[in-house]
C-alpha positions as CSV (number, residue, x, y, z in Angstrom):
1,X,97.0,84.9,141.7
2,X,98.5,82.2,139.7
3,X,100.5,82.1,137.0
4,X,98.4,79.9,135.2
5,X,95.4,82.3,135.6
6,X,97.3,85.5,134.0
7,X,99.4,83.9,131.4
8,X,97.3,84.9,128.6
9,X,97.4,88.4,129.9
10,X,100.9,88.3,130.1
11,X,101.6,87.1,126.5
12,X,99.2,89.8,125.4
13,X,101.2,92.4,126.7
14,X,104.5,90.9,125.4
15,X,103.3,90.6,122.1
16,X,101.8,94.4,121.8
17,X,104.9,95.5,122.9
18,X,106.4,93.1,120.0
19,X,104.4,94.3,117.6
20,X,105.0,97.5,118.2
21,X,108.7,97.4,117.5
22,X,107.8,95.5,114.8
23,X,105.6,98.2,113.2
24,X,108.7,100.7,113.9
25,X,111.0,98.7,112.2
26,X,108.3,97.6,109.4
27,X,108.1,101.8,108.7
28,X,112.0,101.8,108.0
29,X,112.0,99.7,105.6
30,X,113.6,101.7,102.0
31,X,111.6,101.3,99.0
32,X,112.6,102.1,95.5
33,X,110.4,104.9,93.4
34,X,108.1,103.0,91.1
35,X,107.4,103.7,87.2
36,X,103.8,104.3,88.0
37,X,101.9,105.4,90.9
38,X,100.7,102.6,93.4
39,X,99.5,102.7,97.4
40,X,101.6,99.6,97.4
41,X,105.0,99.1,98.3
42,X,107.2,97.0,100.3
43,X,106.2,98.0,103.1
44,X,102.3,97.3,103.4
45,X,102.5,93.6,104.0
46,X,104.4,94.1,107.3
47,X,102.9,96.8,108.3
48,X,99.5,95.0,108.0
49,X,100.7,92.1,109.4
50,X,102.3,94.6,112.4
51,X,98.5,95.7,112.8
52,X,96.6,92.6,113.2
53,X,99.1,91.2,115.4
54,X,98.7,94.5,117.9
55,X,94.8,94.1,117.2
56,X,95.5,90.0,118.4
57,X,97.4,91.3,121.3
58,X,94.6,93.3,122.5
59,X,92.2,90.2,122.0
60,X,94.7,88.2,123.9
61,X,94.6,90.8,126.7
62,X,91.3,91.7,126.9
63,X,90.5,87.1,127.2
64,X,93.2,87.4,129.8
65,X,92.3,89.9,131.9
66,X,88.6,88.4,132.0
67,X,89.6,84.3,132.7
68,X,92.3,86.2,135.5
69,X,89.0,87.9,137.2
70,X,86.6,85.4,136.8
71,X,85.8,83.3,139.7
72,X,86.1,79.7,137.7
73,X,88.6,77.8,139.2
74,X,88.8,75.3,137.0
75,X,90.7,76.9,133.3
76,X,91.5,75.6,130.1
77,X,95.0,76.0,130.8
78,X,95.1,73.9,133.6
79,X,93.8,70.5,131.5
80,X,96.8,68.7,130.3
81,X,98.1,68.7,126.7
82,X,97.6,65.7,124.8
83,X,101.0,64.1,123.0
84,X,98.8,65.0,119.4
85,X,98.5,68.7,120.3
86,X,102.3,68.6,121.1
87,X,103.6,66.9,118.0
88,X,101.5,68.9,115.8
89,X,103.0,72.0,117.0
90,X,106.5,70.0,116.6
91,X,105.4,69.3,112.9
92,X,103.9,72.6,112.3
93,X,107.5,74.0,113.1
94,X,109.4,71.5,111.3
95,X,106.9,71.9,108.2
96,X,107.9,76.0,108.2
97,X,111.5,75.6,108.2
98,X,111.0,73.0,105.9
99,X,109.3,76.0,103.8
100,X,111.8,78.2,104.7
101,X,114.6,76.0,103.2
102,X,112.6,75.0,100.0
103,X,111.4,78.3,98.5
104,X,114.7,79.5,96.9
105,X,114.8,76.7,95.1
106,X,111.1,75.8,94.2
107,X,109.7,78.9,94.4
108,X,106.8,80.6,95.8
109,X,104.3,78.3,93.8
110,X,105.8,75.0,94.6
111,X,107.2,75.2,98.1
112,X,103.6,76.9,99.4
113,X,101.6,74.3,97.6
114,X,103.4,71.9,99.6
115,X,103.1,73.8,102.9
116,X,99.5,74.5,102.5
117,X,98.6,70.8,102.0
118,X,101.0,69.5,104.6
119,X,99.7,72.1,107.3
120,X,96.3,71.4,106.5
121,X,96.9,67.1,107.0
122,X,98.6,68.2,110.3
123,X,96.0,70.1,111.5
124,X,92.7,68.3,110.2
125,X,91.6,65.5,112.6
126,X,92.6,61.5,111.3
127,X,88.4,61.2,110.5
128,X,88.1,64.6,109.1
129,X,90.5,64.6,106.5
130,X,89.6,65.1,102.7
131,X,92.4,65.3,100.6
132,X,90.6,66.3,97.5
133,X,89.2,69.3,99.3
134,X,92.8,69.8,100.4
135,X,94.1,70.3,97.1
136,X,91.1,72.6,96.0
137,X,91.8,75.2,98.9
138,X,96.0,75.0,98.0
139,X,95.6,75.6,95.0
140,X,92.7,78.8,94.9
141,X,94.5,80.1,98.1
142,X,97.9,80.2,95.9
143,X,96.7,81.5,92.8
144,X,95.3,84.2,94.7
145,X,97.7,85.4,96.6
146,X,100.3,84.8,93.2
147,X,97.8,86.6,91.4
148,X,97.6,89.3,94.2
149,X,101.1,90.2,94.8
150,X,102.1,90.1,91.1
151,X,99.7,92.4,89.3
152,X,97.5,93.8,92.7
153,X,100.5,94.6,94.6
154,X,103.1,94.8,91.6
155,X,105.6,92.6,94.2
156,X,108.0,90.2,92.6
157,X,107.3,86.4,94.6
158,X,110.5,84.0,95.0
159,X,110.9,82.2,91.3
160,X,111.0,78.4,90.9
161,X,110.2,75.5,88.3
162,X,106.9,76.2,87.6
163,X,107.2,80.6,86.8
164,X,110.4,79.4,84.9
165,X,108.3,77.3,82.3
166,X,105.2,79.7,82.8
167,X,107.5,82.8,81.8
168,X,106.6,84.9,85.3
């Protein structure tokens, strides 16, 4: 058995074992007692996030387990990578630390407007991209998740320029 045959398996174990600390941990986080009553608190974001991670882990296992029985010899794995799938997982790094580092200072509306249409020109194929549509998706994705984690979740988002002059 190769390695390249049983690698998914592999990282599908590592990870559910991952996620499973980090569903510990995610449960020890201290939250304050709120003014009014609310299922939401600090803690459901990771702790969601800690669940679909384990649920991807068991994907990842489950795809594993079936490309390392199957009799194919021939695997995606074992096609080369092309330079553009490597330096869009360069820029797709650099892009989130670039985030990172931005969103004390912008905020949570500026710095992930930038990320989202960045990530998305990165990803997008040279003939398939459309900037306009783009912008569209930036923008309704992060009013909806501002929206959502200031009055659904009642959760306080990194302040910038733009909730500065907007009063939030």
């Amino acid at each position: 058995m190769s390695f390249k045959k049983c690698k998914d398996l592999i990282l599908g174990i590592v990870m559910l074992l991952f996620s499973g600390f980090y569903l510990f941990y995610a449960q020890q986080i201290k939250t304050r007692p709120k003014l009014t009553p609310s299922y939401a608190s600090a803690k459901i974001m990771p702790t969601l996030l800690g669940i679909l991670l384990a649920v991807l882990s068991i994907i990842c296992i489950i795809q594993g387990y079936r490309k390392m029985t199957s009799p194919d010899t021939q695997s995606d794995s074992s096609k080369k990578l092309d330079k553009g799938d490597v330096m869009a997982v360069v820029y797709t790094f650099a892009v989130i630390i670039g985030y990172i580092l931005i969103m004390p200072t912008l905020g949570f509306i500026l710095s992930t407007l930038l990320y989202l249409f960045l990530q998305m020109i990165i990803l997008a194929p040279p003939e398939k991209r459309n900037y306009a549509l783009f912008a569209i998706v930036t923008v309704v994705f992060t009013a909806f998740v501002f929206v959502a984690f200031r009055i659904g979740l009642q959760q306080l988002l990194p302040r910038g320029i733009i909730e500065s002059l907007l009063g939030f």
